[in-house]
C-alpha positions as CSV (number, residue, x, y, z in Angstrom):
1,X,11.4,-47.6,10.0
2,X,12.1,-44.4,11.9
3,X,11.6,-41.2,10.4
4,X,13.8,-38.8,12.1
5,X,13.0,-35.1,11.0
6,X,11.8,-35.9,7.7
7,X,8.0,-35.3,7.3
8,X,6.7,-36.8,4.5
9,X,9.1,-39.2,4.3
10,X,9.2,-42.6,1.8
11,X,6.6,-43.1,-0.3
12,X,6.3,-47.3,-1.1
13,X,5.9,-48.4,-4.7
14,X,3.1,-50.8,-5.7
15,X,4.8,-53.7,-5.2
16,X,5.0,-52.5,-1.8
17,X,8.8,-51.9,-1.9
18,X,10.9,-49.5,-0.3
19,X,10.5,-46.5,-2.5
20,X,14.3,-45.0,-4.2
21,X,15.6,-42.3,-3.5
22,X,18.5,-40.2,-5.1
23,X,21.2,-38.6,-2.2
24,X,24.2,-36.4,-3.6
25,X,27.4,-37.7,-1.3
26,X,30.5,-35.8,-1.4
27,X,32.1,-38.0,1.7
28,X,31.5,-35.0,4.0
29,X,29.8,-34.3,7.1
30,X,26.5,-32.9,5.8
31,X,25.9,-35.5,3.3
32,X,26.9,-38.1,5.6
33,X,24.6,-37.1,8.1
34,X,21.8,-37.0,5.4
35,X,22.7,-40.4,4.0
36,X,22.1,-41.6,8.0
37,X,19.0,-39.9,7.9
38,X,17.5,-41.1,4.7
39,X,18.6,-44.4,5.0
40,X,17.0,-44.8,8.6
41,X,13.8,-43.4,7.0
42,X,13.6,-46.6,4.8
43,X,14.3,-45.0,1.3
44,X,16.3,-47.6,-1.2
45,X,19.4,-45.3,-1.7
46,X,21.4,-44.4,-4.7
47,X,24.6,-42.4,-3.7
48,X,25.9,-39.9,-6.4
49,X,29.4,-39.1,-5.9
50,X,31.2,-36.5,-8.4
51,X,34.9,-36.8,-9.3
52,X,34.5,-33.0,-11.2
53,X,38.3,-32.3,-11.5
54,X,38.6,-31.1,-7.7
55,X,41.3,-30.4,-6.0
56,X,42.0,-33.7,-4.3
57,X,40.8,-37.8,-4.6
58,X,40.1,-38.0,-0.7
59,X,36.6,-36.6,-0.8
60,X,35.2,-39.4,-3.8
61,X,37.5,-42.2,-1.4
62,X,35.7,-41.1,2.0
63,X,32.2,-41.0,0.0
64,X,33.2,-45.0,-1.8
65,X,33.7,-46.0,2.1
66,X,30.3,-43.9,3.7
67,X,28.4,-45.5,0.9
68,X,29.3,-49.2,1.6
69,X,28.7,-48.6,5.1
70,X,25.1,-47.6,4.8
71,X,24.5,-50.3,1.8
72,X,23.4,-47.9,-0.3
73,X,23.8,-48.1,-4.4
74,X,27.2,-45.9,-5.5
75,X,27.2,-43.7,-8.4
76,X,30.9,-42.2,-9.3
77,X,29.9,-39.9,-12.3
78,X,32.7,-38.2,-13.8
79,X,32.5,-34.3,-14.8
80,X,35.1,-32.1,-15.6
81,X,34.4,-28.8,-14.7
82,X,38.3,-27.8,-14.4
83,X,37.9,-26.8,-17.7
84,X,35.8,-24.5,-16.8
85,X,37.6,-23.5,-13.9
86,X,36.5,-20.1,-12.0
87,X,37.1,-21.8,-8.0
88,X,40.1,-22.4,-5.9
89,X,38.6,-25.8,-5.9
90,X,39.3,-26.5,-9.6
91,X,42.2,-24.2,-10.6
92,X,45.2,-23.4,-8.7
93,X,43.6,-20.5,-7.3
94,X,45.0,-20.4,-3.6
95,X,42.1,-22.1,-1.0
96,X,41.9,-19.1,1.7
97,X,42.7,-19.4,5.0
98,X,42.0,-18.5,8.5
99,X,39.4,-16.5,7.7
100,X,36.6,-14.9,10.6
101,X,33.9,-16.8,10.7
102,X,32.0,-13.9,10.7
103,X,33.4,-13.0,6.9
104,X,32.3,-16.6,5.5
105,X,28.5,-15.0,5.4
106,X,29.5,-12.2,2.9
107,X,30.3,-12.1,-0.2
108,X,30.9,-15.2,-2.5
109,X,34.8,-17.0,-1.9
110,X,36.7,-18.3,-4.4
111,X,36.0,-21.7,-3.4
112,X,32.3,-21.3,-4.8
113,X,32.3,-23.5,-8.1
114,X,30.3,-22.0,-10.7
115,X,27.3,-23.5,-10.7
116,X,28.3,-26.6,-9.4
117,X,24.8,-27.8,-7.7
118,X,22.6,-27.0,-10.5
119,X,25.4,-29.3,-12.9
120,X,24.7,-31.9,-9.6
121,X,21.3,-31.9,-9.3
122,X,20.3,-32.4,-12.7
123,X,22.5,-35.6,-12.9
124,X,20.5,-36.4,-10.4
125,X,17.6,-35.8,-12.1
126,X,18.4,-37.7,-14.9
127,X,19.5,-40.7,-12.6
128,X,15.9,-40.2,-10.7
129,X,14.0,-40.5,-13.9
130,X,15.9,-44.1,-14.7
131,X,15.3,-45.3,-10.9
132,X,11.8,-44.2,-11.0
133,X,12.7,-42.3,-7.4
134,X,10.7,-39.1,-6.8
135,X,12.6,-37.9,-3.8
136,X,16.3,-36.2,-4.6
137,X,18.1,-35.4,-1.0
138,X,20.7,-32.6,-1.6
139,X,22.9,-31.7,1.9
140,X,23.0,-28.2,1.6
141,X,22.8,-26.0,4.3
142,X,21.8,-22.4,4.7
143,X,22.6,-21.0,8.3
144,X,26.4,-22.2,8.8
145,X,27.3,-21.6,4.6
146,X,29.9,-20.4,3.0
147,X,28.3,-17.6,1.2
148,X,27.3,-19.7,-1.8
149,X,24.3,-19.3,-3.6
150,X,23.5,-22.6,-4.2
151,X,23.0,-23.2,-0.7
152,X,19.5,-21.2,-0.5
153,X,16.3,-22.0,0.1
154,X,15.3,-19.9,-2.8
155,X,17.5,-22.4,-5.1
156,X,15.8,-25.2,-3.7
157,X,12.2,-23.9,-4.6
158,X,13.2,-22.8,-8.0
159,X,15.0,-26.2,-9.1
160,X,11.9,-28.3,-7.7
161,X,9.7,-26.5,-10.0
162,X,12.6,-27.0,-13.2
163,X,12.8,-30.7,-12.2
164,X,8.8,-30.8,-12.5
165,X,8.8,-28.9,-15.8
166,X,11.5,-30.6,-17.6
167,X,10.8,-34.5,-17.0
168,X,8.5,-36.9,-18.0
169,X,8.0,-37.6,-14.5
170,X,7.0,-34.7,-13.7
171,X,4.3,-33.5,-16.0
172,X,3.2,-36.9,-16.9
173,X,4.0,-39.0,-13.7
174,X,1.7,-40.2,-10.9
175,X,3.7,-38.3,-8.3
176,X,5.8,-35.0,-8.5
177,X,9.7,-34.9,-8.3
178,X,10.7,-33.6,-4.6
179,X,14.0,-31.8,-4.3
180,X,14.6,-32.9,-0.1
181,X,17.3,-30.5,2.2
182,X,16.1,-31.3,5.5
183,X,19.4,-29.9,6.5
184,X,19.1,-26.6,5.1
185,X,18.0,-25.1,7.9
186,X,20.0,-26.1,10.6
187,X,23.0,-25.0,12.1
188,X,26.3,-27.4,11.9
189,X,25.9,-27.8,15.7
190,X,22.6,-29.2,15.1
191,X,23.9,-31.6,12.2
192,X,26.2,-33.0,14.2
193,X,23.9,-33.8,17.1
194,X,21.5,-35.1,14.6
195,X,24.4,-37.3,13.4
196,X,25.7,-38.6,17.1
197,X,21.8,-39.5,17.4
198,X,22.1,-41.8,14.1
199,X,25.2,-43.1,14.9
200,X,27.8,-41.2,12.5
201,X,31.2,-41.9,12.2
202,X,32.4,-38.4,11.3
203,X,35.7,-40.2,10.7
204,X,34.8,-41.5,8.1
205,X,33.9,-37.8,6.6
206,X,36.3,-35.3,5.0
207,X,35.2,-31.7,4.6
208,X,38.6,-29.8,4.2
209,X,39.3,-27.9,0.9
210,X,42.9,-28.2,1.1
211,X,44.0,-31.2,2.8
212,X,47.8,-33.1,3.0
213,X,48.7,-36.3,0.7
214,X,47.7,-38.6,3.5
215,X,43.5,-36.5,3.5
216,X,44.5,-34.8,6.8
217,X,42.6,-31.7,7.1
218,X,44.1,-28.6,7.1
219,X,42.5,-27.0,10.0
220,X,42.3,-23.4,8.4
221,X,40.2,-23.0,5.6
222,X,36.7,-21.7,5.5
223,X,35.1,-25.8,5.6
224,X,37.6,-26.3,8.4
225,X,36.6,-23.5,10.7
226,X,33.0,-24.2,10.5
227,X,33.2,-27.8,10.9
228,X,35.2,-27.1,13.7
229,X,33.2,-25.0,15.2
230,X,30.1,-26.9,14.6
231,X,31.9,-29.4,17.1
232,X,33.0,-27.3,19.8
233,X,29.1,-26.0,19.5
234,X,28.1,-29.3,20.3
235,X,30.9,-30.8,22.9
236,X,32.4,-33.0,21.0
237,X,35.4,-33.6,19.5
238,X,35.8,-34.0,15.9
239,X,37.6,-37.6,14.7
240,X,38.8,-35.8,11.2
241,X,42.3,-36.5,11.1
242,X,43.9,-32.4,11.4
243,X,47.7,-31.5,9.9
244,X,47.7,-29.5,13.4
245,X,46.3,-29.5,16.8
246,X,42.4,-28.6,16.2
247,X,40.4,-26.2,18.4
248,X,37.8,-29.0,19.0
249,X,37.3,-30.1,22.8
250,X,39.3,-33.0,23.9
């Protein structure tokens, strides 16, 4: 198998197997691009896919479809964090729009859910413990973000140590518990170009946080504009069905 960008990559089990691995798949372009990656890599994938009381069913479809085309092993868990509320992307908070890109690296939006990969990634966990996988791939991304804290590096390191602490794996396992964003430090440009080398369908994907009846994008909130961007960065145009003309190249 090829190993694109991904040091260290699979580790086989004893039977000489393809060794599982646990990817979080919201049905957008990051995690879609991950899922190409890890999958290439030669991992035995199990998709985690959260329907968490968010503000639309199009992102848990277009993750159902992304995870039967790779073959990998779907996981719809349901969570319902809209009774916790405290995001545009759970309440009825108005989703902003048309916002500089220059203002999506300060400050925390309202479209930050609280929490909301820590809940994710120790689901994960959980699941990783029952698969025996020791690898966890998470899609985040910490140079195009969208000011959430989740997102870091730092948050990375710090959960990787939790996950070691906190299992049986962990502390009493033959190998450690790796929490994988081999995405985190690139731009969306470079995700993109990463994915047109892997043969993406970015079609498939859905990344708007306030799209139409039908999943067309809106074209204007803060997801929007930098997956937009991220396209006319790399030359290409972006198949995402829009409500309106997109900025994209044609």
């Amino acid at each position: 198998m090829v190993d694109i960008d991904l040091p260290n990559g699979p580790r086989e089990t004893r039977d000489g197997n393809a060794a599982a691995a646990i990817i979080l798949l919201s049905g957008g372009l990051d995690s879609t691009t991950l899922l190409a990656q890890v999958t290439r890599a030669g991992y035995r994938v199990v998709a985690l896919t959260f329907r968490y009381g968010q503000r639309h069913r199009h992102e848990v479809a277009a993750a159902t479809r992304i995870a039967a085309a790779y073959g990998a092993t779907h996981r719809i868990v349901d969570i319902d964090l809209r009774a916790i509320g405290g995001s545009a992307l759970t309440t009825d908070i108005e989703v902003p729009k048309d916002r500089p890109v220059a203002a999506m690296t300060t400050g925390i939006p309202v479209t930050y859910v609280p929490a909301r990969n820590t809940i994710f990634l120790s689901y994960a966990l959980a699941w990783a413990e029952v698969e025996g996988a020791h690898d966890i791939f998470i899609g985040v991304n910490a140079i195009d973000w969208s000011g959430y804290p989740d997102c870091r590096p730092e948050f990375i390191s710090a959960f990787e140590r939790v996950a070691n602490l906190a299992t049986r794996a962990g502390v009493g396992g033959t190998a450690p518990i790796r929490i994988r964003a081999p995405l985190i430090g690139m731009t969306k440009r470079d995700i993109i170009m990463l994915g047109r080398a892997l043969g993406v369908d970015y079609g498939m994907t859905t990344s708007c946080y306030d799209p139409d009846p039908a999943g067309a994008a809106c074209g204007r909130c803060d997801a929007c504009q930098l997956r937009q961007k991220g396209f006319r960065e790399a030359e290409l145009t972006d198949p995402a069905p829009y409500q309106h003309a997109t900025l994209t190249p044609p």
